[in-house]
C-alpha angles and dihedrals in degrees: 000000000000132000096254087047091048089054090045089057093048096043092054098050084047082056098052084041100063097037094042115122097263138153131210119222111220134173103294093350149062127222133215121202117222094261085063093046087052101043096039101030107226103165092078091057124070092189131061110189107204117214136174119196126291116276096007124129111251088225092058102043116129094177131060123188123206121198110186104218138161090231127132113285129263162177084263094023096065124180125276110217107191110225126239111302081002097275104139124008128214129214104216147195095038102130094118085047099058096034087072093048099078096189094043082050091049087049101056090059085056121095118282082261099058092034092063121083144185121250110232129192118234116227105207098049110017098237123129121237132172116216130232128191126244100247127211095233106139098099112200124178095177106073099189081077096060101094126195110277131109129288156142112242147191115213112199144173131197081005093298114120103242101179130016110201149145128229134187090210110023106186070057095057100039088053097047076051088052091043088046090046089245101180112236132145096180136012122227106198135158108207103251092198100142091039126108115225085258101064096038084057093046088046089057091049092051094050089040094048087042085059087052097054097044088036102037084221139058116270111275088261102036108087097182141027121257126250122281112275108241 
């Protein structure tokens, strides 16, 4: 493959980038770009109504569905407000929702860029989610107060993340580190309970492969990448 072809590749998935279906999570509201309101056409709706799959703990949701409605408003239906020229609409009013989703209120203090994220339709209901990733935002320094339970993790030391990892026990891993003389100083986790052993692995590899592509390298103590995330 040439140079120019390697640019015209690139170029072209820029371009779908930018004009894919996405929304932005902000503090009490989520935004959808134009390509949304066109595709979607929200401009005929004045109600969004926010969902997460059946039997599935708010504070563990990864994926959150949005059906645009003219039903009465909500605590979960929450009002459309149509941006200026209508380019770009916001659901508003959702601060108690995503309050409750732990992983969507960890996105939105993330950069724009991590806080925006790609409409998908779901196959087996037609509705159309955005996903968010599980974050390791609980910061602990003092290490007697990690338990055993599951769990993805950041160790880091001098507030630079030195290792990314899962673990299925993680008071177990952070003692094999201590037995290795893995350098840490605090421990960054998110709790992985009602995870397989599956999704906690292709959740590492998305936050390893994300620090490769901020970072251009592997954390110092990760000596491979993680598995593709299905």
């Amino acid at each position: 493959m040439t140079h120019v072809t390697k640019l015209k590749k690139l170029s072209r998935l820029s371009h779908f980038m930018l004009d894919a279906m996405s929304v932005t999570l902000r503090t009490g509201s989520i935004y959808f770009n134009a390509s949304a309101v066109r595709e979607l056409e929200i401009g005929k709706y004045k109600s969004c109504y926010i969902s997460i799959k059946d039997n599935v703990n708010p504070g563990d949701a990864t994926e959150i569905y949005v059906e645009f409605n003219n039903d009465p408003e909500s605590i979960q239906n929450a009002p459309v407000k149509m941006g200026k020229r209508l380019i770009g609409a916001s659901v508003t009013q959702l601060g108690t929702v995503l309050n409750q989703l732990t992983h969507a209120k960890a996105c939105i203090k993330q950069s724009r860029k991590e806080r925006r994220r790609f409409l998908l339709k779901d196959p087996t209901n037609n509705k159309w989610f955005f996903r968010v990733a599980p974050r390791p935002y609980l910061k602990v320094k003092d290490f007697s107060q990690i338990g055993e339970f599951p769990a993805i993790y950041y160790l880091c030391l001098n507030g630079q993340i030195n290792r990314i990892g899962e673990s299925s026990n993680l008071k177990r891993r952070l003692n094999d580190y201590k037995r290795q003389e893995v350098p840490f100083d605090e421990i960054h986790y998110c709790r992985m309970d009602s995870f397989s052993d599956s999704e906690r692995k292709d959740w590492e590899t998305y936050h390893i492969n994300q620090y490769v592509n901020e970072k251009g390298m592997l954390p110092p103590y990760n000596f491979q990448n993680g598995r593709q995330i299905n």
